[in-house]
VOGU-3710 file (C-alpha; in Angstrom, 3 decimals, decimal comma):
1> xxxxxxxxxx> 0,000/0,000/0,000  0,865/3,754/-0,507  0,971/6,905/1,361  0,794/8,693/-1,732  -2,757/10,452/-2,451  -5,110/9,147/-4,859  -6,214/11,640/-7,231  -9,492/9,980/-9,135  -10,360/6,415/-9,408  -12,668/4,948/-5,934
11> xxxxxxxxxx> -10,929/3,113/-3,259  -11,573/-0,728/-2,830  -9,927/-2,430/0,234  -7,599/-0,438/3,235  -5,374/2,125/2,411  -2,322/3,044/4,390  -2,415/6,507/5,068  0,809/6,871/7,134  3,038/3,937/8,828  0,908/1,558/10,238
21> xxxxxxxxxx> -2,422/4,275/10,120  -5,100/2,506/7,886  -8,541/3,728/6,454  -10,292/0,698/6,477  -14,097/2,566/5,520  -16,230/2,298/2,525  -16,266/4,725/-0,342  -20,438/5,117/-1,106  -19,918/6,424/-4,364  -22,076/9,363/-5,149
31> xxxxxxxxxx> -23,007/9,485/-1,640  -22,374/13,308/-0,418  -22,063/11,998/3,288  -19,185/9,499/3,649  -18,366/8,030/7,146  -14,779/7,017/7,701  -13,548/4,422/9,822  -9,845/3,995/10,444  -6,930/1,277/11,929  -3,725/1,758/14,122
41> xxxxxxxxxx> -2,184/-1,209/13,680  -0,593/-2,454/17,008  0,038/-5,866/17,229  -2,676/-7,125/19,736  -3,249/-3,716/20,721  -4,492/-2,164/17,763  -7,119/0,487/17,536  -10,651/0,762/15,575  -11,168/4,061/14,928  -15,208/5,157/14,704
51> xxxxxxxxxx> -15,879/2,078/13,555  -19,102/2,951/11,181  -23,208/2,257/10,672  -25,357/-0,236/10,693  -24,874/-0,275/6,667  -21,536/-0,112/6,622  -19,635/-2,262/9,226  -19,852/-5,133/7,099  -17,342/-3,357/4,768  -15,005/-2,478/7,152
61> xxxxxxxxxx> -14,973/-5,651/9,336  -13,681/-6,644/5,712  -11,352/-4,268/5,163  -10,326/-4,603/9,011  -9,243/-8,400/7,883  -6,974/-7,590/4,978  -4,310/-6,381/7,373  -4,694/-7,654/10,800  -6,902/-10,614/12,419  -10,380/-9,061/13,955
71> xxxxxxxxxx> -9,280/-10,817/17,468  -5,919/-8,179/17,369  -8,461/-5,361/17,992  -8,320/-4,418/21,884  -9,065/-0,537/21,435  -12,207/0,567/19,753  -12,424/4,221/19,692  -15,768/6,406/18,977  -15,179/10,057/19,118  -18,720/10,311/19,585
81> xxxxxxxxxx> -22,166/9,008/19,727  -23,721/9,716/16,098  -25,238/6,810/14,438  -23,134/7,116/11,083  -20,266/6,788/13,336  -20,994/3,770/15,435  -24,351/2,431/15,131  -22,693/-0,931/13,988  -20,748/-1,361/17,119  -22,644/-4,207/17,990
91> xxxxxxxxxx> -21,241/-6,329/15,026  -18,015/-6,238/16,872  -19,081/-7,793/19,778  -18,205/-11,819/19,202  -15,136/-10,863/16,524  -12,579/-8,695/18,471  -10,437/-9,082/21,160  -12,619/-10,985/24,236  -10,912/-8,224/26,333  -11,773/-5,548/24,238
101> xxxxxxxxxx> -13,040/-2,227/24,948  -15,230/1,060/23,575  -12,991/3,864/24,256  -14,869/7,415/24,652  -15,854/10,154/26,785  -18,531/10,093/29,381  -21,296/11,767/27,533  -20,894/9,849/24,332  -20,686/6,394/26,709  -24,041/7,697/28,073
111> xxxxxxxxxx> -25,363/7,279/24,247  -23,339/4,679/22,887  -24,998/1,879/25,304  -28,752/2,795/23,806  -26,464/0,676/20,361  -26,437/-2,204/22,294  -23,033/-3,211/22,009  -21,741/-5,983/25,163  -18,100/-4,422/25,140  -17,391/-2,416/27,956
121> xxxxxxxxxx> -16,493/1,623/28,288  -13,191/2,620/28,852  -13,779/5,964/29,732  -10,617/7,960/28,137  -10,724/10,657/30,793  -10,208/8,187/33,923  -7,075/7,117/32,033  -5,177/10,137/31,250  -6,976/10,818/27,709  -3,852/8,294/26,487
131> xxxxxxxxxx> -3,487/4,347/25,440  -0,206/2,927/25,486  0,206/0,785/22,074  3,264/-1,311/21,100  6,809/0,026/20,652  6,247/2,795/22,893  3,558/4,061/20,915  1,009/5,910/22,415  -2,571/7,514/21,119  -3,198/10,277/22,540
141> xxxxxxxxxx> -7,309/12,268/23,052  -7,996/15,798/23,721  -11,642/17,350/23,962  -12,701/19,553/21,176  -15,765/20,369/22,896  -19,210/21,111/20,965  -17,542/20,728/17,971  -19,982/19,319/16,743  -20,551/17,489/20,166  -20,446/18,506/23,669
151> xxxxxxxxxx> -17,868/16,136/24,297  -16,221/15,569/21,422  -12,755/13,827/21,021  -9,477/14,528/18,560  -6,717/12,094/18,513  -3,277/11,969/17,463  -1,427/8,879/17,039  2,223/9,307/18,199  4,399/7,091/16,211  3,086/8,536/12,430
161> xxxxxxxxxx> 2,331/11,601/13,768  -1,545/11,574/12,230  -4,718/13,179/13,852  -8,294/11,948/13,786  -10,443/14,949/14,272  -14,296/13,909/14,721  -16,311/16,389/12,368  -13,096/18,719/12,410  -11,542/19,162/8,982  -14,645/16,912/7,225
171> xxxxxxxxxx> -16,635/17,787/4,102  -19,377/17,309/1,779  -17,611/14,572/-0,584  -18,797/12,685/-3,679  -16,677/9,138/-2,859  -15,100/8,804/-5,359  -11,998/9,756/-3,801  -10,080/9,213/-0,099  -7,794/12,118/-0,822  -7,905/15,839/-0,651
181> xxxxxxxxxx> -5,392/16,722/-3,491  -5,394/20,769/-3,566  -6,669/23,762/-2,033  -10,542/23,385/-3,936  -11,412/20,747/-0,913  -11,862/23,712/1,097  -15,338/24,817/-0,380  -16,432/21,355/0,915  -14,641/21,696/4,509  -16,835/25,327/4,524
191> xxxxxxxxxx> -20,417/24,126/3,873  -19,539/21,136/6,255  -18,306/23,352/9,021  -20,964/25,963/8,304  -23,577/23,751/8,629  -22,990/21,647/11,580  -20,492/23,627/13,843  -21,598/26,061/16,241  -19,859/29,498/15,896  -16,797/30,553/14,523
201> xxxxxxxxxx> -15,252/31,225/18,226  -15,985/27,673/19,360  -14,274/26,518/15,609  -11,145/28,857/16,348  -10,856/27,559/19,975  -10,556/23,989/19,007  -8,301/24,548/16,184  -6,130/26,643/18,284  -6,028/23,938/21,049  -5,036/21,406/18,551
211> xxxxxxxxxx> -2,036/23,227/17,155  -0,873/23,767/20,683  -1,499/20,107/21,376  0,210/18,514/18,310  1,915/21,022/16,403  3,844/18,175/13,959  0,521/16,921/12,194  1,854/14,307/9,265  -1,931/14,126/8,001  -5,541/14,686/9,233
221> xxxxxxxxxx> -8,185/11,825/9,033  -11,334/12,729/9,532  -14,674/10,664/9,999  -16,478/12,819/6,775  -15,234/13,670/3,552  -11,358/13,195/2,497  -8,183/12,594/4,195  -6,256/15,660/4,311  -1,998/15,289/3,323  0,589/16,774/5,241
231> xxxxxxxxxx> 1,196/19,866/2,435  -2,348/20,981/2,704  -2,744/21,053/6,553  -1,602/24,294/7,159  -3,684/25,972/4,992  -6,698/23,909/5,726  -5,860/25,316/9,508  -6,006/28,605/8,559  -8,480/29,024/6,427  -11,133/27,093/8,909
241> xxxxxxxxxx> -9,972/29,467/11,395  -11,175/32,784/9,319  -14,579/30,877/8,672  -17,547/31,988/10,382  -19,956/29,289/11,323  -23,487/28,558/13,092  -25,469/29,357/10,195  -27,318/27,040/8,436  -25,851/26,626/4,876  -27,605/24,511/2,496
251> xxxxxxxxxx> -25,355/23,621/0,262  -25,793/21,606/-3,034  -23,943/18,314/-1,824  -26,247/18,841/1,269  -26,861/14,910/2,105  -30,169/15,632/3,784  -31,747/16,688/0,536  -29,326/15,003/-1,821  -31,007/11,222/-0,206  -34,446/12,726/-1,171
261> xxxxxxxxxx> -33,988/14,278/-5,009  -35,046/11,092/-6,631  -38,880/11,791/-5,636  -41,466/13,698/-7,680  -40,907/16,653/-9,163  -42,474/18,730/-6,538  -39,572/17,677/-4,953  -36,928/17,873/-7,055  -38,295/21,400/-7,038  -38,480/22,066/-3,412
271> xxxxxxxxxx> -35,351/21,325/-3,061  -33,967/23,460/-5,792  -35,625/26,026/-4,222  -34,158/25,738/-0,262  -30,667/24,445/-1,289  -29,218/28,212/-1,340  -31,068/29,616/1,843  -29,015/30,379/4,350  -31,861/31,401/6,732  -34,836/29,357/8,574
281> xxxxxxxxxx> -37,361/32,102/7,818  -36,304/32,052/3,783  -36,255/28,549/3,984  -39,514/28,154/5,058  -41,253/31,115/2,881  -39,474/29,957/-0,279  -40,855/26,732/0,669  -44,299/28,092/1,509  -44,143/29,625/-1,903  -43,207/26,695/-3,920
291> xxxxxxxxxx> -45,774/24,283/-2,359  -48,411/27,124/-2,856  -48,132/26,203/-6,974  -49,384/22,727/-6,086  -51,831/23,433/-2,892  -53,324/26,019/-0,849  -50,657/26,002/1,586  -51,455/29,255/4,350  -48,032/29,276/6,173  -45,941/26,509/7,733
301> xxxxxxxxxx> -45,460/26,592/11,497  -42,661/24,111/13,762  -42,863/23,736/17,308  -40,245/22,534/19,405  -40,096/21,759/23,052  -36,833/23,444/24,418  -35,573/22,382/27,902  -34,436/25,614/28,609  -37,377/27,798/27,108  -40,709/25,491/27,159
311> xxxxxxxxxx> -42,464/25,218/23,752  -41,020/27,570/21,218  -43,391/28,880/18,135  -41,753/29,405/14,319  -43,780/30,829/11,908  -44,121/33,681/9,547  -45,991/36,138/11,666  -43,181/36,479/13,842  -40,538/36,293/10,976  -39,482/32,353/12,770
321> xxxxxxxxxx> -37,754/33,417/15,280  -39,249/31,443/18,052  -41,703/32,558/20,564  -42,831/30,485/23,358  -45,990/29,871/23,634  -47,984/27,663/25,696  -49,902/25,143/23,512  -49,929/24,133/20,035  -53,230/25,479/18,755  -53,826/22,973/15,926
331> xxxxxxxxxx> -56,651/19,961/16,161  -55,459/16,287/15,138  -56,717/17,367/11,230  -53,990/19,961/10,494  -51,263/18,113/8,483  -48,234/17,587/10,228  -45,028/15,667/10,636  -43,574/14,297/13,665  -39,639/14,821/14,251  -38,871/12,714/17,885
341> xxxxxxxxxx> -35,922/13,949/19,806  -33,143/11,833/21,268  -30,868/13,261/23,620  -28,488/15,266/21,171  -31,860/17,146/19,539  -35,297/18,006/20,518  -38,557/17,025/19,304  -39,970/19,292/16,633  -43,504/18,980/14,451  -44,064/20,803/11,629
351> xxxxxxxxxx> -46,939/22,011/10,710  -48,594/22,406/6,764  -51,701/24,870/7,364  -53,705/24,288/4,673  -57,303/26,336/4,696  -60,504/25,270/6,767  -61,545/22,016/5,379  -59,121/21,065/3,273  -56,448/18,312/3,594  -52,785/17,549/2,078
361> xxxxxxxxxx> -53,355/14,972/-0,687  -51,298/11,941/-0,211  -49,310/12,006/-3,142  -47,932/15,384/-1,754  -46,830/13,547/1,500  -43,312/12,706/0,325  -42,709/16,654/0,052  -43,813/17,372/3,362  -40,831/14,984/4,493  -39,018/16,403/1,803
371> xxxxxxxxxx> -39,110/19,761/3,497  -39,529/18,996/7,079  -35,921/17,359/6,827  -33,737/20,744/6,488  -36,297/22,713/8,553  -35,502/20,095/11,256  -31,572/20,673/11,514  -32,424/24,517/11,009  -34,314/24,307/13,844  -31,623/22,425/15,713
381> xxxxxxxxxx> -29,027/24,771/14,749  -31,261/27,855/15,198  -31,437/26,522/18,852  -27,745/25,373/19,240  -27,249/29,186/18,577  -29,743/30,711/21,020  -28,241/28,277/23,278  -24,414/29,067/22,528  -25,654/32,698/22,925  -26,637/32,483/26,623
391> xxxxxxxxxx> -23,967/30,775/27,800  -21,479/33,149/26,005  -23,522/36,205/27,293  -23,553/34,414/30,938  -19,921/33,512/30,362  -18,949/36,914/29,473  -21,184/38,846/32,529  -19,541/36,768/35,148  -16,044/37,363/33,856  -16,804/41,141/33,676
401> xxxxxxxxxx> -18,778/41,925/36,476  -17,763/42,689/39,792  -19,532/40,345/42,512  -19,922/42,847/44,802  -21,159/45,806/43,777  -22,568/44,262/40,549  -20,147/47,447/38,559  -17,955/46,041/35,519  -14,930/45,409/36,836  -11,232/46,162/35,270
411> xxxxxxxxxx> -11,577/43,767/32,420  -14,694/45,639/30,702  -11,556/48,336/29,875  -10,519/45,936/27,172  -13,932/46,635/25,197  -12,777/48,516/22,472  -15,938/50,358/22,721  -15,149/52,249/25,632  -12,710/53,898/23,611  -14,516/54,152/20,271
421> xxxxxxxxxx> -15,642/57,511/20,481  -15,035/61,358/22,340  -16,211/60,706/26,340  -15,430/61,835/29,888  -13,457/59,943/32,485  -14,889/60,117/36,426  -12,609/58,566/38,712  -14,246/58,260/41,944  -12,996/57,522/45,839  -14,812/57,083/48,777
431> xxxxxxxxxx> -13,206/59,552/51,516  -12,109/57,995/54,300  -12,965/54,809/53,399  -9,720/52,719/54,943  -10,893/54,236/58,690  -14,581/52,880/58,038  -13,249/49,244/57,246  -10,968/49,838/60,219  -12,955/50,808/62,852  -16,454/49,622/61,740
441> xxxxxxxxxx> -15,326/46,166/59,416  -15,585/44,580/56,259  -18,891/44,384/56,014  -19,944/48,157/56,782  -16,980/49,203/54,027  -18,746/46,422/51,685  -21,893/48,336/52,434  -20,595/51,349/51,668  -19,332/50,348/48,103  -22,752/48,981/47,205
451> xxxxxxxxxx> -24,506/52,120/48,237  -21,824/54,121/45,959  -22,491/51,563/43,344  -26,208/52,523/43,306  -25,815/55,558/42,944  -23,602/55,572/40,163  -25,746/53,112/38,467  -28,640/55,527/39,000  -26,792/58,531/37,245  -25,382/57,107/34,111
461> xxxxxxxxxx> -27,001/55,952/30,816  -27,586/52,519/31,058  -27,376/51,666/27,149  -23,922/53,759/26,378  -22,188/54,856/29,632  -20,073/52,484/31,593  -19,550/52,065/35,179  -16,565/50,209/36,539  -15,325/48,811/39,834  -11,785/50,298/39,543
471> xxxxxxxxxx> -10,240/48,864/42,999  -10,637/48,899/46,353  -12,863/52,151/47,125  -11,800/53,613/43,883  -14,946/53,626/40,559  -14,203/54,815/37,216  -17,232/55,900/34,985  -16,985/56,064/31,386  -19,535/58,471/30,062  -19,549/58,270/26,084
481> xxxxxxxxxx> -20,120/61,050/23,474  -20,095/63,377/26,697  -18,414/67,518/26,856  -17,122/69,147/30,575  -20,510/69,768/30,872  -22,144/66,844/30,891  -19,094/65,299/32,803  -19,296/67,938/35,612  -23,099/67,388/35,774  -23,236/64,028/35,954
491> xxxxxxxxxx> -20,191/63,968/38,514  -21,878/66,570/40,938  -25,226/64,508/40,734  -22,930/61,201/42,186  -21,233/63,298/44,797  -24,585/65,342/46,106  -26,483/62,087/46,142  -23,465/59,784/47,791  -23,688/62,694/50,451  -27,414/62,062/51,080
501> xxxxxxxxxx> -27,413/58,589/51,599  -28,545/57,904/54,935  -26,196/56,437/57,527  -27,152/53,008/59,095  -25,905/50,323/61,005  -22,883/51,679/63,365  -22,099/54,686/61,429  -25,690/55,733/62,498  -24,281/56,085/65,843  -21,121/58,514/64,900
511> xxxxxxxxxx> -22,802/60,964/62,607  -20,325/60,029/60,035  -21,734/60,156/56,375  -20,180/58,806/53,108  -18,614/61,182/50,846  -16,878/60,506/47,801  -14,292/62,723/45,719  -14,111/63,125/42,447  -11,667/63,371/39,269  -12,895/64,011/35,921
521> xxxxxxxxxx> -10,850/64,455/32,808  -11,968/64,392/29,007  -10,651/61,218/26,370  -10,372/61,467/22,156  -10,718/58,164/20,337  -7,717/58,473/19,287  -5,575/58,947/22,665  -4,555/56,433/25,069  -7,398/55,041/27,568  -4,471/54,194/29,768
531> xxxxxxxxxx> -3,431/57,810/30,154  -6,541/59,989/30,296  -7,292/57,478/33,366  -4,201/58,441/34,433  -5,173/62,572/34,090  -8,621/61,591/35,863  -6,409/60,022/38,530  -4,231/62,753/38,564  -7,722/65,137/39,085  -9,109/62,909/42,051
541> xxxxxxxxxx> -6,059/63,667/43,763  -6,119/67,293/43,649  -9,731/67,042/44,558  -8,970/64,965/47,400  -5,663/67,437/48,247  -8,132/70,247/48,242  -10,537/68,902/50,973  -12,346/65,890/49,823  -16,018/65,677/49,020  -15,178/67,803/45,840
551> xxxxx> -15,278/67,584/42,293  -12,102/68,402/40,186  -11,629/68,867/36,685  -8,658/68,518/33,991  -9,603/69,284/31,009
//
């Protein structure tokens, strides 16, 4: 066998794709959605990589045989639970190793059991993500999380130096070739990556992990499309990490329509119509219009029961963006199709509204599958986004807000934003606020910073203007698009009100009341943030110099 890509004719039987790495899959010519499977061959350790289908692990069981004996295979890896991956795991059962076992992560081993395979998990994380092979050999797993799994795995093989990267690096492929042989495979890596991952920061995140990882990549094997050679991996790294994904990109290789164009015309049709949408609302008007040629379609409407949200709504009144809603308002007559969830999707049913008596003919049935099948992984990836969305958004609010006083804190400077446009600096310091933590505590000076905080909060624009929890007793606002007067109004308002808040707990009893001094200093896009914060520091200082419980300007 060679190493050398193949540049036309379809593969029959293994091919060696680096020392001792074999793809052992089946080519399904014509068939935009191929499924690799690979081989590490390691003496009585060696390794089944994603092993394949139901319809497929007959071929490589075969392939598997042509260059080692079925009862060599001790490892069988699955980098995660999908069924074109390793729905055919139980064929393996009674023909590897007796001691053989599934390696994978925890959340895939929760699926993986529901394919009712006997071999036992060898969860890769209790092990130290690593399986010793012969020769001193080792195969190595890192998480690539939500890409396009939660808990999806990469692996690198150490001996050949090659990388098996789950849905990383895979494309929309005819099969009629293993190899990727120039730079043109990288219009199938985009629609792939488009399409199924997440977001472009999740894709960059997981590339850049696996360069740090294994920077000396010989070649990339991936479980979808071709087999990338070492010349090309560089490139294939850095355009993926310039692409932008979670949209949903129909492409014209897209295997969810391409298994369906043989119907009627209608359909043939339909899906001419939805291949170039990159959006569920076009999708589902184009649709809407196409099917209105044939019937008197009124709208189509999905539903789908979110864990996180309750029943969400998509139709056209509401331009499908999802609204909850409490019910699903249509009798048992109104034509629909059932999606079921499992537990990587939810359940969604689309709805054809069709006027007041009427019903959807049965010969049109086919097209309602026809369509409901990319409005279904829309719908999935339109919630993977709104999901990916809150996280980041919680994500990013706990890592730039400060606990206590519920302020931004230091980090929010890095927002180029703050920057972006003419605005005044207030830096702000409570007076005397060391001898109130020293002779009253913690939790009266902790007090005393929240009761600054709301007032600063109360005096600032809550859409543009930004206010920060600088350190210690010190707060720096950042009021945008704002002149001296503006600053000095707004920083007279904080320092009359911070005087009027009411004393309680033990400073009740001394008469003492919280003041606060103030600095305030005007910033040009293009200047340093750094050093008008330094000129507003500069202007606290002479405020505080000149008596405290003051307001001083530079300008």
């Amino acid at each position: 066998m060679t190493h050398a890509p193949a540049t036309s004719d379809a593969v029959h039987g293994p091919v060696e794709i680096a020392p001792r790495i074999w793809w052992v899959g089946n080519l399904m010519i014509d068939d935009q959605f191929q499924c690799h499977s690979y081989l590490i061959e390691a003496g009585d350790q060696s390794v089944l990589i994603d092993p394949g289908s139901i319809i497929t692990i007959d071929g490589v069981i075969a392939n598997v045989q042509r260059v080692v004996e079925l009862s060599s295979i001790r490892w069988v890896v699955c980098h995660h639970a999908d069924p074109d991956v390793c729905s055919g795991l139980a064929r393996l059962d009674d023909l590897v190793n007796p001691d053989a076992q599934i390696v994978t992560e925890w959340r895939a081993a929760a699926l993986l059991r529901h394919y009712g395979s006997k071999l036992p998990m060898y969860l890769i994380e209790d092990h130290g993500w690593s399986l010793e092979l012969d020769e001193g050999r080792r195969h190595e797993f890192t998480l690539t999380p939500y890409l396009h799994f939660p808990g999806a795995l990469s692996s690198y093989e150490t001996s050949s130096k090659a990388m098996f990267t789950c849905d990383l690096f895979g494309g929309f492929t005819n099969g009629r070739s293993l190899w990727a042989t120039d730079s043109s495979y990288f219009d199938s890596i985009r629609s792939f990556h488009e399409h199924y991952m997440p977001s472009g920061d999740i894709l960059r995140a997981g590339l850049d992990h696996l360069r740090r990882r294994w920077p000396d990549v010989s070649v990339i094997a991936p479980q979808h499309g071709k087999v990338i050679p070492g010349p090309l991996i560089d490139e294939m790294f850095e355009r993926l990490s310039n692409l932008e994904c979670g949209i949903f990109l129909m492409a014209e290789d897209d295997i969810h329509l391409a298994t369906l164009l043989r119907a009627a015309s209608l359909e043939r049709d339909l899906a001419r119509a939805i291949l170039s949408t990159s959006d569920l609302a076009e999708l589902a008007e184009r649709a809407t219009a196409l099917l209105r040629e044939n019937l008197s379609v009124e709208r189509i409407e999905a539903y789908v029961r979110s864990e996180t949200e309750g029943l969400l709504r998509f139709a056209p009144d509401e331009h499908y963006a999802g609204t909850p809603v409490e019910a699903v308002p249509f009798d048992a007559g109104t034509p629909f199709l059932d999606l079921p969830g499992d537990d990587t999707s939810p359940a969604i049913r689309v709805y054809l509204v069709l006027p007041e008596g009427e019903t959807l003919p049965r010969q049109f049935a086919r097209a309602m599958i026809q369509l409901s099948r990319p409005i279904q992984v829309a719908l999935v990836e339109h919630l993977a986004r709104r999901a990916a969305e809150r996280e980041r958004e919680r994500i990013m609010a706990e890592t730039m807000t400060d606990p206590l006083t519920d302020l931004a804190n230091r980090r929010a400077l890095g927002d180029a934003r703050l920057a972006s446009d003419p605005s005044a600096i207030l830096m702000i310091d409570i007076d005397r606020f060391k001898s109130i933590n020293d002779e009253f505590g913690h939790d009266v000076g902790d007090d005393a910073l929240r009761q600054v905080a709301t007032v600063i909060r109360a005096n600032i624009r809550s859409r543009s203007d930004v206010g920060i929890r600088y350190g210690g007793d010190e707060f720096l606002v950042v009021l945008r698009e704002a002149d001296e007067a503006h600053a000095l109004d707004v920083a007279e308002r904080i320092r009359r009100q911070v005087e009027r808040v009411p004393s309680t707990g033990p400073l009740a009893s001394t008469g003492m009341t919280l003041s606060v001094s103030v600095g305030a200093t005007l910033h040009q896009s293009q200047e340093d943030l750094g050093l008008s914060i330094a000129h507003a520091d500069e202007a606290l200082y002479r405020a505080k110099a000149a008596g405290r419980n003051r307001v001083h300007a530079t300008w």
